[in-house]
N, C-alpha and C positions, 0 to 999 in steps of 0.2 A: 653693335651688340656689346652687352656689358659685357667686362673680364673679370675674371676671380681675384680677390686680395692676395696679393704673396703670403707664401707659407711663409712666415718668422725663424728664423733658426734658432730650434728649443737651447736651453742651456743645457749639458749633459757631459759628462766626462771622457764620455769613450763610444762611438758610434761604429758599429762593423762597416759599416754602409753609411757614405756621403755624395750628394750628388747637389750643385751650387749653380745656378746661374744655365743649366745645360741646352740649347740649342743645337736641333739636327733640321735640315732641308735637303728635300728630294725633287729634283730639278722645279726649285721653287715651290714648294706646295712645304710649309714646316710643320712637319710631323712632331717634333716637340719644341715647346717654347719657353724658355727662360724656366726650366724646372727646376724643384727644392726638392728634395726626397731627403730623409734620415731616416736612419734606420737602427736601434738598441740590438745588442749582443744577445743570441739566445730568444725574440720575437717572432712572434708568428705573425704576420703582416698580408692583410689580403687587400688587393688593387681589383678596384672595379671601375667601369667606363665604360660607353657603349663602344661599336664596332666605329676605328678610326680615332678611338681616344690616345693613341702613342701608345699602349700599354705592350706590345709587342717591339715594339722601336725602342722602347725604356731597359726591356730585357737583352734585347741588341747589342745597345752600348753598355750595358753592365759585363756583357761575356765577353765582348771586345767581337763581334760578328757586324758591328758598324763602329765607326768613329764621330763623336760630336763635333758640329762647326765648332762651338766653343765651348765653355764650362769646363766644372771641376766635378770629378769621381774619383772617388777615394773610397779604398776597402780597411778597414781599420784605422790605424791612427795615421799613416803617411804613406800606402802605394797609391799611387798614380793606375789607376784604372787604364788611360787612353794613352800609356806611352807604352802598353804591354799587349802581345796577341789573343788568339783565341786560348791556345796551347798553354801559355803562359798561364794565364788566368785563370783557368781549369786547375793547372795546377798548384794554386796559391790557397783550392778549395772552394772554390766556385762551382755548380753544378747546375746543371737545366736538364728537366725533363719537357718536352713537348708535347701539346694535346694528345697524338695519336702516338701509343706507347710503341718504342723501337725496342725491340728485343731478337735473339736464337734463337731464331722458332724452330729450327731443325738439333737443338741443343737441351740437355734438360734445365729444370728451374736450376738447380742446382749448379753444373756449370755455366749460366749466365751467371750468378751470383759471383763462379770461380774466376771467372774470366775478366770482371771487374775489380776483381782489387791488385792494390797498390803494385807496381813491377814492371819491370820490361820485356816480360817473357812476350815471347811469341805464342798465337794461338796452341800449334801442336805443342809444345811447351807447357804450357797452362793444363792440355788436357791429359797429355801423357808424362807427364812427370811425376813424383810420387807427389799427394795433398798432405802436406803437415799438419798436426793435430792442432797445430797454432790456427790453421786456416780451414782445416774442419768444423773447430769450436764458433771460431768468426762465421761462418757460411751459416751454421747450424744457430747462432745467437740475431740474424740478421731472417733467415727463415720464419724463423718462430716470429717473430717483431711485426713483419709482413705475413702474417696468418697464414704459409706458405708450407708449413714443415712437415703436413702428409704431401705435399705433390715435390717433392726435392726430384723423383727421380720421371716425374712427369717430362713431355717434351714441353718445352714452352707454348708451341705453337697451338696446342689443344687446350690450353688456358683459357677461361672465359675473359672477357674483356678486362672486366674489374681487376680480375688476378691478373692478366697483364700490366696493369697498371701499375698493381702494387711491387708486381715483379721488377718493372723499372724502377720505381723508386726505390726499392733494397739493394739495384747494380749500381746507385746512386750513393748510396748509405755502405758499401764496400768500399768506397773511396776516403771514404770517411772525410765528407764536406765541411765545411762551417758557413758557407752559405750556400740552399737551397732555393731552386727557382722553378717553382711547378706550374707549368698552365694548364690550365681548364680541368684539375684531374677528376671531376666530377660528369666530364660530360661524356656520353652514354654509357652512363653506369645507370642500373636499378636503384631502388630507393634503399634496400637493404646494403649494397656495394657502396652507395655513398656515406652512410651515415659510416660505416667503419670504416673507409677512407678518411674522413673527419674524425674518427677516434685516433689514426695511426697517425695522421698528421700533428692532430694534438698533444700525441704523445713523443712525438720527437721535439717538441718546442722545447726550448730551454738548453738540451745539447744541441742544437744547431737551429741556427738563424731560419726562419723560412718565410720568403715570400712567394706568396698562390693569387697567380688570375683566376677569377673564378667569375661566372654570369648567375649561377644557379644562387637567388638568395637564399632560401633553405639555409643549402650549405653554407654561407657566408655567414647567417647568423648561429649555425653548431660550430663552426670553429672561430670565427674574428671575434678578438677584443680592440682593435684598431681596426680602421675599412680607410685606404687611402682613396678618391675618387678624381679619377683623369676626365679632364677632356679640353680637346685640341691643345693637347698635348703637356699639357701643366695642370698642376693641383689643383681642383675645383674647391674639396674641401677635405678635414681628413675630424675622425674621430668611434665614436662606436657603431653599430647597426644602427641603434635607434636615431643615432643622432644625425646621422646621413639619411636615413629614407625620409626624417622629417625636415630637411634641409628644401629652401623653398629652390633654391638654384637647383640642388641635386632633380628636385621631384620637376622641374622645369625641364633641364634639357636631357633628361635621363629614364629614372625612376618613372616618372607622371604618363609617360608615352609609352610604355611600356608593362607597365601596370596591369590592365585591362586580359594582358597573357599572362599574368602572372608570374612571367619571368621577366629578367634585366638581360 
């Protein structure tokens, strides 16, 4: 089987996100292969690939929850991604949200949001201490952002799916990240909960970096102005919607099979 050309390393001054040469094997079976990923300060970047493309093993070793054989990752101009932990890394502004939203369900919107920012309080802490207007203003500026700010004193748990989603990404956005790592946040949401999913995500590009797995193209084409494309573990191709779905490799071992359901 043919392999894809090496991504080139663009010339650029300053990349949030570098990733050179990366290799991971899982008792011989390599889940990602000699990967290139860059990444600009402030991008909204969505990774697409079918099931088994590395794009869950890519996010892995970006949070430090795997270690690569070998390669270089780097978050800005000189940390070392793979000599740091999960904890670490997290805290450097690193954030993952995962397909199925984690959230208080026994908590309201409101203190999920509390309970997520920056401190070392302990739970009872967080909830029984007094809220300073500093972190009122923040809760209530982060609400509204996440179309959130009539259900503040909702429980989480009674939140429709979508608004759990969004609810995670606002406990996300209390950290105040500069890189964001969202999968699948599209998937089972309605058509109305996606399209403003894709508006909120839209709207945080630029203060914070974000890369989104996504299958649903729809959404891929309302929010991606770059589409990186995995498979068997390294860059297939990268560039806009248009230019990926008309990609003869993409629509070969991707796109073309897929097609037919209308989804990727």
């Amino acid at each position: 089987m043919s392999t894809a050309a090496p991504i080139p390393a663009p010339s650029h001054k300053e990349f949030i996100l570098t990733l050179e040469g990366v290799n991971k094997a899982f008792d011989g079976f390599k889940a990602i292969s000699n990967l290139n990923f860059y990444m600009d300060k402030g991008e909204l970047r969505t990774i697409i690939g079918p099931n088994g493309a590395g794009k869950s093993t890519m996010m892995d070793i970006i949070t430090g929850r795997t270690r690569p054989d070998t390669g270089r990752v780097e978050f800005g101009k000189d940390t070392d991604l793979t000599r740091l932990n999960e904890y670490q890394i997290n805290r450097l502004g690193i954030g993952r949200k995962f397909q199925t939203p984690s959230v208080y369900t026994d908590h309201t919107v409101f203190e999920n949001i509390l309970l997520s920012l920056p401190g070392t309080r302990s739970v009872w802490e967080a909830l029984f201490s007094r809220v300073t207007p500093r972190q009122r203003e923040r809760i209530d500026e982060i609400l509204t952002l996440i179309r959130l700010a009539d259900k503040g004193s909702s429980k989480a748990g009674v939140l429709a799916h979508g608004q759990k989603q969004w609810l995670e990404i606002g406990m996300l956005l209390a950290q105040d990240p500069k890189l964001l790592l969202v999968d699948e946040p599209a998937a089972g949401m309605t058509d109305e909960e996606t399209a403003r999913t894709g508006e909120l995500l839209l709207g945080l590009a630029g203060h914070h970096s974000i890369i989104v797995i996504e299958h649903d193209m729809v959404f891929v084409r309302q929010i991606a102005s770059k589409v990186t494309v995995l498979h068997q573990g390294t860059v297939l191709c990268e560039g806009t919607v248009d230019q990926v779905q008309n990609n003869d490799r993409v629509i070969e071992v991707y796109l073309g099979r897929k097609h037919e359901k209308k989804t990727t």
